[in-house]
C-alpha positions in Angstrom: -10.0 -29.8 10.9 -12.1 -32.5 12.6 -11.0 -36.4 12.5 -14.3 -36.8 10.2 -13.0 -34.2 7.5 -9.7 -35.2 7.7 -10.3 -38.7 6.6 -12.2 -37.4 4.0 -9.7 -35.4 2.3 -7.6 -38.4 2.7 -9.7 -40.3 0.7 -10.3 -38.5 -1.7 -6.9 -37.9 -1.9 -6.1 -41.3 -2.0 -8.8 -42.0 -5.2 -11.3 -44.1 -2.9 -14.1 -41.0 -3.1 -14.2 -39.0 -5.4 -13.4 -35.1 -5.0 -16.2 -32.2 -5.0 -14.5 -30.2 -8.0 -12.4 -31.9 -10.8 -10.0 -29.3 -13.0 -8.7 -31.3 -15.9 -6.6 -30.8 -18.4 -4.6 -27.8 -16.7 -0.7 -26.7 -17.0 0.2 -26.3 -13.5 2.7 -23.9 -12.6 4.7 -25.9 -9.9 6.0 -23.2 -7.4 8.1 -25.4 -5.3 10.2 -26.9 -8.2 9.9 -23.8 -11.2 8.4 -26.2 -13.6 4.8 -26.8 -15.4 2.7 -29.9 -14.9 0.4 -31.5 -17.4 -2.6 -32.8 -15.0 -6.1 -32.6 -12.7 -6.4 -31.5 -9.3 -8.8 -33.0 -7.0 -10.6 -30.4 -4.6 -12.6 -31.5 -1.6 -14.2 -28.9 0.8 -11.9 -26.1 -0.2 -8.4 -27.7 -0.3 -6.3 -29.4 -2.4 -6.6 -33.2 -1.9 -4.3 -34.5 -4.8 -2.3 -33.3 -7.9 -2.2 -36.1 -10.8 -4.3 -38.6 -12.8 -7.7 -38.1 -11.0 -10.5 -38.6 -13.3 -14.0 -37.9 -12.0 -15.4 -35.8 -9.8 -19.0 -34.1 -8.2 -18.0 -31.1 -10.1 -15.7 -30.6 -13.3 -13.9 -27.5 -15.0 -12.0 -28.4 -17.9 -9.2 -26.0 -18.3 -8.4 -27.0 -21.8 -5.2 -26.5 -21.2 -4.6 -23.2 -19.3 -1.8 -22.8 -16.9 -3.2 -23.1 -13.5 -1.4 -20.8 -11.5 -2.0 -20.1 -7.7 -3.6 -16.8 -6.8 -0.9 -13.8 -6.0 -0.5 -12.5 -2.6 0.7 -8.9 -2.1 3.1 -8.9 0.6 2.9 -5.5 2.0 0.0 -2.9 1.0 -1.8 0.0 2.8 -5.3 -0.6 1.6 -6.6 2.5 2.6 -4.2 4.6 -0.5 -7.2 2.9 -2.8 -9.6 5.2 -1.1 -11.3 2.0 -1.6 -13.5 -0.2 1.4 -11.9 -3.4 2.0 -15.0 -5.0 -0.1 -14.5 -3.1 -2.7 -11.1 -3.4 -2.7 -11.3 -6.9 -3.4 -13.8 -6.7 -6.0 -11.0 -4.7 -8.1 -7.9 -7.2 -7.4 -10.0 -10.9 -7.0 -10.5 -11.0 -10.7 -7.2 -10.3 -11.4 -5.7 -12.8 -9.4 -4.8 -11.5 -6.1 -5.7 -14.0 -3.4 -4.1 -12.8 -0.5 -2.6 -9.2 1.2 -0.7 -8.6 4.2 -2.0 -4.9 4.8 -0.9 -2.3 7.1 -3.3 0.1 8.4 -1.4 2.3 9.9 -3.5 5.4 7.7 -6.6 4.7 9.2 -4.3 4.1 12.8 -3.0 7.8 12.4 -6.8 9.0 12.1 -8.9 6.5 14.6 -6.4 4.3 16.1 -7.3 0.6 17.1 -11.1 1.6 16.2 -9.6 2.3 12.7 -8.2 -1.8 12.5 -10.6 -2.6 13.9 -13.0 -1.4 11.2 -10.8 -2.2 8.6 -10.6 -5.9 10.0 -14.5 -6.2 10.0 -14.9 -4.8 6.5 -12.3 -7.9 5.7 -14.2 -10.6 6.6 -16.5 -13.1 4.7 -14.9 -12.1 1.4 -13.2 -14.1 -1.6 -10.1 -12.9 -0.4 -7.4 -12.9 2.8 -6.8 -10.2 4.2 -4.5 -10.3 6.5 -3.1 -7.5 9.2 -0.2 -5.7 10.6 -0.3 -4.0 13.4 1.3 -0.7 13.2 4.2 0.2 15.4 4.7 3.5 14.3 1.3 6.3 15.2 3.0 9.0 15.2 5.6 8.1 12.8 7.5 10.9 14.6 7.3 13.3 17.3 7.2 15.7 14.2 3.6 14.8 13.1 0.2 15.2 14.7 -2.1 12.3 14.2 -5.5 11.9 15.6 -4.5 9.0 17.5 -1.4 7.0 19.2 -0.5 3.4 19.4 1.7 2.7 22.2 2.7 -1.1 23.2 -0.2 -1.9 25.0 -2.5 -1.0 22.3 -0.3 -2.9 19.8 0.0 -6.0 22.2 -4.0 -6.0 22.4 -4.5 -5.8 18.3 -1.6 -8.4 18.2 -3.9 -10.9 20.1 -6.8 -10.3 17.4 -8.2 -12.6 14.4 -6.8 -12.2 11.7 -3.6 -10.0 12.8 -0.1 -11.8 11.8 2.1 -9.5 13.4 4.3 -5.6 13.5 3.5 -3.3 10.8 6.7 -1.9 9.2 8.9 -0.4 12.5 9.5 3.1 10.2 11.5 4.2 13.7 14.7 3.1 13.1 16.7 5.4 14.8 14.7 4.7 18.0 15.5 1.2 17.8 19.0 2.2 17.3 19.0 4.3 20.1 17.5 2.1 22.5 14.0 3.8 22.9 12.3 1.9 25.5 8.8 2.2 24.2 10.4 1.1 20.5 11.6 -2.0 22.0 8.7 -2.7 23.8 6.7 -2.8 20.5 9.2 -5.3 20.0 9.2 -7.5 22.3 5.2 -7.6 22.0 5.4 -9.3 18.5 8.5 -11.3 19.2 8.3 -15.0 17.4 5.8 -12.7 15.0 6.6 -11.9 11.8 7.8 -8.1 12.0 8.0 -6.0 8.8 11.3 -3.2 8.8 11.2 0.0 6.8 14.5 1.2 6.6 15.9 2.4 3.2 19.5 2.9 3.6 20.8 1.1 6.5 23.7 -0.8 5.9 27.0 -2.3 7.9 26.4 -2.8 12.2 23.4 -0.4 11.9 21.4 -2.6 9.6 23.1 -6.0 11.6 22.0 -4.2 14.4 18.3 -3.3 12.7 18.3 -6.8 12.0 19.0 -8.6 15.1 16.1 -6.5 16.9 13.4 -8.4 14.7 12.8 -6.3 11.2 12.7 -9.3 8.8 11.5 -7.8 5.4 11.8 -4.0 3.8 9.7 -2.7 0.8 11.7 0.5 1.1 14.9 -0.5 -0.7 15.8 1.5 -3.8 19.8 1.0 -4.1 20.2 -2.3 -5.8 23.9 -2.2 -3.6 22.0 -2.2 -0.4 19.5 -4.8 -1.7 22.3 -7.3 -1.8 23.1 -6.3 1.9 19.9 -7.3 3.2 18.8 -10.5 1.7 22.7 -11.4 2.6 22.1 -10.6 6.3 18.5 -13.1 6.2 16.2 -9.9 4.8 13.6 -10.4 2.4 13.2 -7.4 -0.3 10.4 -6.9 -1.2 10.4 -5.5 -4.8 7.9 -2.5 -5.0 6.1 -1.4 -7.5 3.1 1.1 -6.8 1.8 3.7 -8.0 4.0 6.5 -6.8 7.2 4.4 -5.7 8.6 2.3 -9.1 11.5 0.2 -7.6 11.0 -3.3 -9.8 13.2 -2.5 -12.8 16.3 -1.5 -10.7 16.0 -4.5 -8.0 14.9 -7.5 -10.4 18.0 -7.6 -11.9 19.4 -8.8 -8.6 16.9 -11.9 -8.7 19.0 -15.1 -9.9 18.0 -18.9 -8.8 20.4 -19.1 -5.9 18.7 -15.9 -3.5 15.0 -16.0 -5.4 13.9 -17.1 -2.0 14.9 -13.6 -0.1 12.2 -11.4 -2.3 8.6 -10.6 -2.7 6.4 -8.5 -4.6 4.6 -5.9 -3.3 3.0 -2.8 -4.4 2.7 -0.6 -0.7 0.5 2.2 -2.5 -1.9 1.3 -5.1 -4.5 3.9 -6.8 -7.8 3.3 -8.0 -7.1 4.8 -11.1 -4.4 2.4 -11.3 -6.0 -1.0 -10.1 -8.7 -0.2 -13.2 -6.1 1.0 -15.4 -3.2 -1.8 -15.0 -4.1 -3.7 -12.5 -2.6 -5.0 -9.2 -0.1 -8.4 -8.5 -0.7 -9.1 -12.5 0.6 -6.0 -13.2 3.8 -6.3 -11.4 4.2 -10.0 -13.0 3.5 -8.6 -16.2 6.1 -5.5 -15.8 8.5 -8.1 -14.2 8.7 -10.5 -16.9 9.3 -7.5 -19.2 12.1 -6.7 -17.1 13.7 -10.3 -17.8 12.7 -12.0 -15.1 12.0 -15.4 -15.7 7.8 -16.2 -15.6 7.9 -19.4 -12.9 10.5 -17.1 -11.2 8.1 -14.1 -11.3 5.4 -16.7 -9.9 7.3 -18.0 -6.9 7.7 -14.1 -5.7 3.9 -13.8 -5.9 2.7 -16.7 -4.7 5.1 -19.0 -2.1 7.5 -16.7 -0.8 5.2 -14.1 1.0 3.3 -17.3 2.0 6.1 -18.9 3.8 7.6 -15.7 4.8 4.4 -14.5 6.5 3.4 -18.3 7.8 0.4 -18.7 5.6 0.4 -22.8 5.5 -2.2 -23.5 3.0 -1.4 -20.8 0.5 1.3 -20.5 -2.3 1.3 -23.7 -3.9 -1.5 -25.4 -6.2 -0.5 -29.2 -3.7 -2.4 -31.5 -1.6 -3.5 -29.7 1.5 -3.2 -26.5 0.2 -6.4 -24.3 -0.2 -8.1 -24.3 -4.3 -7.4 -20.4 -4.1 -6.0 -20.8 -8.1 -6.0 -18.9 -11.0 -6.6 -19.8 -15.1 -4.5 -18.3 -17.2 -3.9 -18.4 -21.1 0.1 -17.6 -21.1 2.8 -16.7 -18.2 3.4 -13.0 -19.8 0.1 -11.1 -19.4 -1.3 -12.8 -16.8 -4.7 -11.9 -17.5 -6.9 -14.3 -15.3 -9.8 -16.5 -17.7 -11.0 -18.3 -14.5 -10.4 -17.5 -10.4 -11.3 -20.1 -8.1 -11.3 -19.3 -4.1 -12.0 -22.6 -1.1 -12.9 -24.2 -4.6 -15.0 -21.4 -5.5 -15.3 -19.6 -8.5 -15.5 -16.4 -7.8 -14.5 -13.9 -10.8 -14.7 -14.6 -14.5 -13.1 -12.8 -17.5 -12.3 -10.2 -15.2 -15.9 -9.8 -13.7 -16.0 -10.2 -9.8 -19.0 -12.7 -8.8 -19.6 -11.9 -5.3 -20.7 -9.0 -3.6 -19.5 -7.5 -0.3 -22.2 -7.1 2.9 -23.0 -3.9 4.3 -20.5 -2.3 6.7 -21.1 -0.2 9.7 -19.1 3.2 9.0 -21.0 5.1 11.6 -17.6 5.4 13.7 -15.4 6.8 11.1 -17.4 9.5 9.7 -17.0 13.3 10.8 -12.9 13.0 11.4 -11.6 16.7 9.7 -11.2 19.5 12.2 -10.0 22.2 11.6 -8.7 26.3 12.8 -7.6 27.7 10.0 -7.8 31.8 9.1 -6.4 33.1 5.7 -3.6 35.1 7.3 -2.5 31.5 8.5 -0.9 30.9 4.8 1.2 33.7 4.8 4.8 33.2 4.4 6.6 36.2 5.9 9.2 38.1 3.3 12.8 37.6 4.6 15.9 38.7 2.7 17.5 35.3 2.8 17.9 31.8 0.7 15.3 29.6 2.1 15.3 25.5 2.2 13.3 24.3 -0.6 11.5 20.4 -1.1 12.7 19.3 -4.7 10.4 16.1 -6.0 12.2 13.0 -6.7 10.2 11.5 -10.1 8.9 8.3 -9.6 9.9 8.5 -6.2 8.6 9.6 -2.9 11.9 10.5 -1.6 12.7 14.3 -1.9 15.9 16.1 -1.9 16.8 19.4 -0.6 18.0 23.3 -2.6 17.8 26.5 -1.6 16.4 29.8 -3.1 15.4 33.2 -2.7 11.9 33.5 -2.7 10.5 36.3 -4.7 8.8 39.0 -2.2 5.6 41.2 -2.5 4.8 43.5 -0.1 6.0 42.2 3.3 5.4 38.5 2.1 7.4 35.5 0.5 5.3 34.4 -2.6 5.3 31.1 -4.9 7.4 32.2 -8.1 6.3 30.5 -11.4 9.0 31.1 -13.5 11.5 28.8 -11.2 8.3 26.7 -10.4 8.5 27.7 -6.7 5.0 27.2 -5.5 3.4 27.2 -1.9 2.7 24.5 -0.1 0.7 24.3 3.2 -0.2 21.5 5.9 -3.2 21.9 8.3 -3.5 20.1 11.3 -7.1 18.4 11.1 -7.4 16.2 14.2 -8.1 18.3 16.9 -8.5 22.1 15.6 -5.3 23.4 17.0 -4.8 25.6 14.5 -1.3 24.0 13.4 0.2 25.0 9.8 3.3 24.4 7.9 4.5 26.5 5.4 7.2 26.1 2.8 7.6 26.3 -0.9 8.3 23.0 -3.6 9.7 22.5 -6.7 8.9 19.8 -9.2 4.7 20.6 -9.9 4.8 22.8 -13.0 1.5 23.8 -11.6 1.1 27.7 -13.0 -2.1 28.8 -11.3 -5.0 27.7 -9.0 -4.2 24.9 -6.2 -4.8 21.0 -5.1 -5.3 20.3 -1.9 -5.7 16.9 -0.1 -6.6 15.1 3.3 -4.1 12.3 2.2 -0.9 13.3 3.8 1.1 10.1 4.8 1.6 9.5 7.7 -0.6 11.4 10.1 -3.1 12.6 7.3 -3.6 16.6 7.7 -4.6 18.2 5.1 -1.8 19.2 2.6 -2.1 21.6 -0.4 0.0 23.3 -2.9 -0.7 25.9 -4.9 -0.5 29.3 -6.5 -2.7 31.9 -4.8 -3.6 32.1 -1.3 -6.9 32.5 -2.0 -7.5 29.1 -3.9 -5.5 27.6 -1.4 -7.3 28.3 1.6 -10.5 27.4 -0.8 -9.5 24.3 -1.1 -8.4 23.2 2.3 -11.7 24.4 3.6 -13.4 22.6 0.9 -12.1 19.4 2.1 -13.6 20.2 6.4 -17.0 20.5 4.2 -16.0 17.0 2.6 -15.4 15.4 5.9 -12.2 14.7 3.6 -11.2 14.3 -0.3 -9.0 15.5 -2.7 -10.1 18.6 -4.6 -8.5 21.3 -7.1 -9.4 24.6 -7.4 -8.9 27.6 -9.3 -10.3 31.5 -9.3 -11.9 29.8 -5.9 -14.0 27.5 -8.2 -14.0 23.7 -7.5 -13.0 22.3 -10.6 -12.8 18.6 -9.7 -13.5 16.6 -6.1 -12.8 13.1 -4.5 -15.3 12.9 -1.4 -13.4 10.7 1.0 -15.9 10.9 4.0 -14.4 8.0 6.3 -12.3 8.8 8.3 -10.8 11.4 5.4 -9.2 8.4 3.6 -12.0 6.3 2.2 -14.9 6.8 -0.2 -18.1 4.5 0.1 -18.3 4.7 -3.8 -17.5 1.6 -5.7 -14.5 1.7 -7.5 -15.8 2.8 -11.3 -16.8 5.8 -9.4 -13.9 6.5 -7.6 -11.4 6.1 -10.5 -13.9 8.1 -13.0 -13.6 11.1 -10.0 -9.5 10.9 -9.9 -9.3 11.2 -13.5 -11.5 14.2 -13.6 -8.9 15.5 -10.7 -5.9 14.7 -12.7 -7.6 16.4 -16.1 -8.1 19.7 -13.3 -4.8 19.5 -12.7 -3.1 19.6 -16.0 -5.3 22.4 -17.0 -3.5 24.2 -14.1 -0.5 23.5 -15.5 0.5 20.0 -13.9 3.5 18.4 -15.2 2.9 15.0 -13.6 0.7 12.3 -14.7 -1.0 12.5 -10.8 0.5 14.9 -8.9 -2.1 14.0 -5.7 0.0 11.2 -5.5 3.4 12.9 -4.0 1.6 15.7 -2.7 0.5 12.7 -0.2 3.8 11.8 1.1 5.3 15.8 1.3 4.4 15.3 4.9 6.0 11.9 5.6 8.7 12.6 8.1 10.6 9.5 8.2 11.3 9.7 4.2 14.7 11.8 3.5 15.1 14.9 2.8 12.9 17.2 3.7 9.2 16.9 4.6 6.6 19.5 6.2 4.8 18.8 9.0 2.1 20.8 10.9 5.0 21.7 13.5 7.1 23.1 10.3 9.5 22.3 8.0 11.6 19.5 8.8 14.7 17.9 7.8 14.6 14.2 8.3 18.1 13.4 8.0 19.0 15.8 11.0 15.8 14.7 12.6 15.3 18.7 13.3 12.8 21.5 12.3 14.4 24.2 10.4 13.1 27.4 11.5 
């Protein structure tokens, strides 16, 4: 800020001018203190000049006595699992609040690398809301997976050094920095006095001091309430997730109490389309929070001035003088539905209507990114006369455990068995054509015929499906090549129902009405193949995610994360 702005802001802050925008008669929710405030806020060029007994001003909104409340920041999110464009993105959350992200786009890193931030950084820019980046420090997330692209420590140290980049994306590679890795410390060291985000579910005692101590300062992966209390004792901040296919908020909040509210955050990691029309996004975790018994200022501070002070974000997190007027209008602290919300001092979404539109984006570079070598003898499962390792589906969850069985046999092949819901599933390399697949068989779809297949396969995004027949199988994944990427469900070799996701095999150039009206017509396909789960796309997504526990299946085979080992 320039000596001529800053004197006016003071100013105006100190009553001798008056302020560009007057809100009047507004309850303001006080994040520094947990209390409300009867009063006006003066704005002048964006920020917050003054809190209190200002009366006039260029421009007024009387608030008539809503609670102002400032906007919500989601502290960790992968913006691409919305399938949505960064401008479309925030014409879903903006009018329900969200003001802020810290995103990680390590999906679109698996698939394009630093071209794939760097996209996703353009798309962010000139919009009604912050979004800000992590680099990601794990692409691969193991040797075990086959992305289209790697990030070693001199790419990371170069996207470090770009606008708008805050610091390391969650360091998944835990045992690497327990072992010493050279090229895991090195990521370190690149983002040191950065903030760095951790991913490490159930480290506890000298490995997590030692986890710690390296530079991890926040995990979103924490399930056990037991090792919660670990974390945020040893200087962590939890942050409480709630997504779409990981539902950790009703076992954590209980820990929150007014001595350690200051070591959590909200954040929601994986958010569907479906879901952000459905529910919504931060509102929805307040909403579900406060249900939970969590007290509403409580819930506020969570959203709003922790992730800002955690992540350094100086002007955000607190309606106060020098603060930016990113606010929110509310009618009550337990739906959170958001009458009026104001960005710089703009208003910029109404009743839940978005009133800004997104610029055109250049997509040219992440178009044409699904290659693949696949022939239908590739899916065969070869009949042994043994007990073979089997992925069992966690509900609600995205970690798996691990049982054995006997597959049933036909012919000289191993084949899905319906009765014990033992159904294929497959993962095609799609990068580079090797002609890569994984084979192995899951429980927990209910699916009785047909198959879904997906080019949304966390971390390194192959192409995953699961199914019954070969046939519709193999349908599908080749559907998605001719898609340039998508989700899709088939059955008797039909499409039944299909998600485009042309760039780079993660994103659709659809607004979001379109995109959520296309994944309900893929969950419908799936139920009428016998689905048991509300959207089974969504842990098909993470089957491949070799740094989750227990098992996972990667385009080099079936592997067992705990042992870090294939099994053959």
């Amino acid at each position: 800020m320039e000596i001529p702005e800053l004197r006016g802001l003071i100013d105006v802050a100190l009553g001798r001018s008056r302020p560009e925008l007057l809100i009047k008669n507004a309850r303001i929710v006080n994040t520094y203190t947990l209390e409300v405030e009867e009063g006006n806020i003066a704005v002048w060029q964006g920020l917050i000049a003054g809190v209190g007994d200002y009366e006039e001003g260029e421009r007024l909104i009387d608030a008539e006595g809503l609670y102002a409340v400032p906007s919500f920041i989601d502290s960790h999110i992968h913006i691409e699992s919305t399938h949505l464009l960064p401008g479309e993105f925030a014409r879903a959350v903006v009018p329900r609040g969200t003001g802020a992200v810290i995103a990680d786009p390590h999906e679109i890193a698996n698939v394009l690398g630093l071209a794939g931030i760097r996209f996703m950084i353009e798309g962010s820019r000139d919009l009604p809301l912050d979004i800000l980046y992590m680099v990601p420090s794990c692409v691969p997330a193991s040797e075990f997976e086959s992305p289209g692209a790697e990030l070693g420590p001199e790419e990371i140290e170069e996207a470090l050094s770009w606008e708008g980049v805050l610091g390391l994306g969650e360091l998944m590679n835990y045992p690497g920095l327990l072992a010493g890795d050279e090229t895991v410390l090195r990521k370190l060291v690149a983002a040191e006095g950065r903030p760095i985000d951790g991913h490490a579910p159930f480290l506890m005692g000298k490995e997590l001091n030692a986890y710690i101590a390296a530079g991890p300062s926040t995990d979103h992966e924490t399930v056990v309430p037991k090792i919660a209390l670990e974390k945020i004792r040893r200087g962590m901040v939890v942050q409480i997730r709630e997504g779409s296919s990981e539902h950790n908020l009703k076992d954590l909040v209980p820990l929150v109490n007014e001595r350690n509210s200051c070591r959590f955050m909200f954040a929601s990691d994986d958010r569907s389309p479906l879901d952000l029309v459905r529910e919504g996004h931060m509102d929805h975790i307040l909403r579900e929070a406060v249900a939970t018994g969590l007290e509403p200022l409580m819930a506020i501070r969570l959203a709003t001035l922790n992730p800002a002070e955690h992540y350094r974000l100086g002007r955000l997190g607190a309606i106060a003088p020098g603060r930016w007027a990113n606010l929110i209008l509310l009618k009550d602290l337990k739906k959170f539905e958001a009458r009026l919300v104001l960005y710089h001092g703009r208003v910029v979404a109404e009743e839940g209507r978005p009133l800004f539109t997104p610029g055109p984006v250049d997509d040219e570079g992440v178009r044409d990114t699904v290659r693949i070598k696949l022939r239908y003898e590739d899916l065969v499962i070869p009949a042994e006369e043994a007990d073979r390792p089997v992925i069992e589906l966690v509900p609600a969850q995205i970690v798996t455990e691990r049982s054995v069985a006997r597959p049933k046999v036909e012919g000289d092949e191993a084949v899905p068995d319906l009765e014990r819901d033992l159904l294929k599933l497959v993962l095609v390399e799609r990068h580079r054509g090797s002609g890569r697949v994984g084979r192995a068989f899951v429980r927990g779809f209910g699916i009785k015929r047909g198959a879904l297949a997906s080019s949304i396969a966390h971390d390194a995004h192959n192409i995953v499906a699961v199914g019954v027949a070969d046939r519709d199988i193999f349908r599908a994944i080749m559907r998605i090549a001719e898609l340039g990427g998508g989700l899709v469900v088939v059955l008797d070799e039909e499409i039944l129902a299909e998600l485009p996701l042309p760039l780079a095999g993660l994103l659709s150039d659809r607004p979001v009405a379109d995109v959520a009206a296309a994944l309900e017509g893929l969950q419908q396909a799936a139920r009428k193949l016998g689905s048991t789960l509300e959207d089974p796309f969504a842990p098909l997504s993470f089957l491949a995610l070799s740094v989750i526990p227990k098992l996972r299946l990667t385009d080099h085979g079936l592997l067992d994360v705990e042992r870090c080992s294939l099994i053959d």
